[in-house]
MIDREN-571215 format. One record per residue (C-alpha): residue in one letter; x negated, z, y negated. Coordinates in pm, whole numbers, plus 50000, padded with zeros to 5 digits. Layout:
rest  px  pz  py
A  X  Z  Y
...
% end
This chain:
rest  px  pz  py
X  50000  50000  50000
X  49833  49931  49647
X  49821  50172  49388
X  50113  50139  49152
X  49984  50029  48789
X  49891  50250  48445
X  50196  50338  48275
X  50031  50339  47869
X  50248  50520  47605
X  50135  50309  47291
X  50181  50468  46948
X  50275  50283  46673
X  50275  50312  46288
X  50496  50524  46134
X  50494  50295  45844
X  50361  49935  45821
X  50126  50041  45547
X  49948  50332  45760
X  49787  50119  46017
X  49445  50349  45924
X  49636  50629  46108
X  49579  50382  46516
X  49310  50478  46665
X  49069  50189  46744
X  49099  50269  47130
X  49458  50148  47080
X  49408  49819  47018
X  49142  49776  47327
X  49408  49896  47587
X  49672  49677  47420
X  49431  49351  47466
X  49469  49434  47849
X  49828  49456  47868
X  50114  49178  47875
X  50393  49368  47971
X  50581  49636  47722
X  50951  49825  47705
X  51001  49794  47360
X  51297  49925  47112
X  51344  49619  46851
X  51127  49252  46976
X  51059  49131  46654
X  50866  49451  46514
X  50711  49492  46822
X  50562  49137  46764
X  50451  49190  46406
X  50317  49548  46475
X  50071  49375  46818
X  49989  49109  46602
X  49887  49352  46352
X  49685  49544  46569
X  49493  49190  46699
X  49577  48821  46526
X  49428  48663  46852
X  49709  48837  47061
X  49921  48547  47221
X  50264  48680  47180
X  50493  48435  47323
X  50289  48524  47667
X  50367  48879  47645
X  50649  49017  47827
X  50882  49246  47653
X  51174  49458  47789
X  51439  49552  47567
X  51506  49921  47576
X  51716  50139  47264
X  52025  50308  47253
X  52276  50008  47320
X  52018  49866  47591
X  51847  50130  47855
X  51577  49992  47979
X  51547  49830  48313
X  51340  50034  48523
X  51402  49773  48815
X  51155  49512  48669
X  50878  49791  48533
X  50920  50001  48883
X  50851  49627  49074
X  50580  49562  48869
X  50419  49900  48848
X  50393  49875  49237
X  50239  49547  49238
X  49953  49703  49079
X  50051  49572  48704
X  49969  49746  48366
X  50272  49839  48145
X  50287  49969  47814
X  50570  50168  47610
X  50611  50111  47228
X  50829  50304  47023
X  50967  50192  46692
X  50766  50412  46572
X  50552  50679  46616
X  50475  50834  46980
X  50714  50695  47235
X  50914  50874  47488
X  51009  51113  47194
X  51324  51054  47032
X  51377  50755  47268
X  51449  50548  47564
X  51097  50538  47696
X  51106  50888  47864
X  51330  50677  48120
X  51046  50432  48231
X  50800  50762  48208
X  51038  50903  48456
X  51057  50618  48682
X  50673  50574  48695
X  50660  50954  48777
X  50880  50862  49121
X  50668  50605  49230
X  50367  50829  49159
X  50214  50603  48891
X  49895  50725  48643
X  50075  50776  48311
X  49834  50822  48014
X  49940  50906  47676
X  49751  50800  47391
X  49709  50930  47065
X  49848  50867  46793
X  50069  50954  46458
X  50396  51162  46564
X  50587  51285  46252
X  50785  51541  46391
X  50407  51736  46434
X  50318  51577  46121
X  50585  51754  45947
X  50553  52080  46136
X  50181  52074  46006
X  50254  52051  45633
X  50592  52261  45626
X  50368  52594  45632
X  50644  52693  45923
X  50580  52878  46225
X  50439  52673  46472
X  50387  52839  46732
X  50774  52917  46822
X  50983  52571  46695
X  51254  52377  46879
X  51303  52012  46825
X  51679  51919  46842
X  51693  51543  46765
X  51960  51417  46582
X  52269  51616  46497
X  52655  51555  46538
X  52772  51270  46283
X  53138  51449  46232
X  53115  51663  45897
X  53235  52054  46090
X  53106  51946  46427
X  52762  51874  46202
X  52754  52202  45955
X  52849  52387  46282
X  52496  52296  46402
X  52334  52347  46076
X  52515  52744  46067
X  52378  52766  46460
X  51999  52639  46416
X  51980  52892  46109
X  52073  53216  46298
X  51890  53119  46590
X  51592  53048  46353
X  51633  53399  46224
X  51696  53592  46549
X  51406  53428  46718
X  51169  53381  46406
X  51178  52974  46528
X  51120  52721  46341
X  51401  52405  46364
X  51331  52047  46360
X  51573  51779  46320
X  51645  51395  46263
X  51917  51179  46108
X  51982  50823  46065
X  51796  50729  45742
X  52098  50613  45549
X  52276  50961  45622
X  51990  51189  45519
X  52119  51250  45184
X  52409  51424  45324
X  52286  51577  45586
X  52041  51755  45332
X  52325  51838  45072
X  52488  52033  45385
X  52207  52225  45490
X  52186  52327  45122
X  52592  52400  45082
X  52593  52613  45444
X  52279  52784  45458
X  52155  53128  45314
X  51990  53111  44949
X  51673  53233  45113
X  51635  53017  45410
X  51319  52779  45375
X  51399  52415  45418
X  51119  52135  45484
X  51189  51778  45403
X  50900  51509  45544
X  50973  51162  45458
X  50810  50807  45501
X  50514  51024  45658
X  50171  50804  45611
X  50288  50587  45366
X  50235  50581  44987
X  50510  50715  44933
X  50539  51018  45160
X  50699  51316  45003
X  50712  51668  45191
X  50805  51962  45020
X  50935  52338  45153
X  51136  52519  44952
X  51427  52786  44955
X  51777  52671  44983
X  51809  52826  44648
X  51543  52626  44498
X  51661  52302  44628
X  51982  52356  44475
X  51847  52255  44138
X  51747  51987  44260
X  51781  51711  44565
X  51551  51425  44692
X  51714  51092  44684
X  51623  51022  45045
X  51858  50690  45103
X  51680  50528  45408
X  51393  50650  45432
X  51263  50832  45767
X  51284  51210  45755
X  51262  51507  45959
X  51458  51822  45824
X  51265  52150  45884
X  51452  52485  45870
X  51329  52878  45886
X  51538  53164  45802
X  51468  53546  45747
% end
């Protein structure tokens, strides 16, 4: 029986103007690879051709995998135990966070395949870094619920469990619903509560600030899509 192919998680930029923040490494593995689960085909084009012009892209193989599309782990498990290569891109950032990938990362697992993450920009640790939270006890909760009560619900939860357990919360939203999700954590949490917004992380115009609920009153962000992750600490 061969041994089943590499299984690369490939990071990606978390902004096209913060290709600096790829390690050089990254770009050697990807020259060795012609199959990839990707989220979206077109920037997964113009991010490989970024990374190397002489790339041939219409010889790659790429596997459609996001939220409307799982991906098939049928083709990557058949290849994987033919002895082939695959890589994982996320849209951006780290994949298998905060996506499909973890699915093909499971599958490889089954058929006992070498997975091998490499390193790159993540923004949810990105923003942990600069909040001046606690991180050494924080939960990441992806997105939360879209309804209005089902969604301040969440918000009311996350802050007493951030207080009882002295835990740092980490969230996501879609970019073009950030600015309310931000104007409820500042209606329904406690004046005193420390909030951390991180947005368009490595690019020029990244802005992360912490501040009290009470101080962000005066003033919010105008965070219209742009990517963001919402950090909250209470007590």
């Amino acid at each position: 029986m061969n041994t089943p192919g590499n299984v690369y998680l490939v990071p990606t930029v978390l902004s096209p103007d913060a290709l600096f923040s790829i390690p050089a490494y990254v770009t050697v593995i990807v020259q060795r690879l012609s199959v990839f689960y990707v989220e979206n085909e077109r920037t997964a084009r113009r991010y490989l051709k970024a990374l190397d012009r002489n790339i041939n892209i219409d010889a790659l193989q790429l596997l459609i995998m996001n939220e409307n599309q799982p991906p098939d782990v049928t083709i990557g498990r058949k290849l994987l135990l033919e002895g082939k290569d695959i890589g994982i891109l996320s849209e951006a950032g780290c994949p298998a966070i905060a996506d499909p990938g973890h699915l093909v990362v499971q599958m490889a697992h089954s058929i006992d395949a070498r997975i091998i993450p490499m390193i790159g920009p993540n923004s949810m640790l990105l923003a942990l870094m600069a909040s001046g939270m606690n991180g050494q006890n924080f939960q990441f909760v992806g997105y939360l619920p879209v309804k209005g009560p089902e969604r301040i619900k969440t918000i009311r939860e996350l802050e007493t469990t951030s207080e009882r357990k002295q835990q740092t919360q980490l969230f996501i939203e879609a970019p073009y619903r950030n600015n309310q999700l931000l104007k409820d954590i500042v209606d329904n949490c406690k004046d005193g509560t420390r909030v951390c917004v991180a947005a368009d992380i490595t690019a020029p115009t990244e802005y992360i600030k912490t501040k009290t609920v009470k101080e962000w009153k005066k003033q919010l962000p105008d965070l219209h899509k742009r990517p963001a992750i919402f950090l909250i600490q209470a007590g």
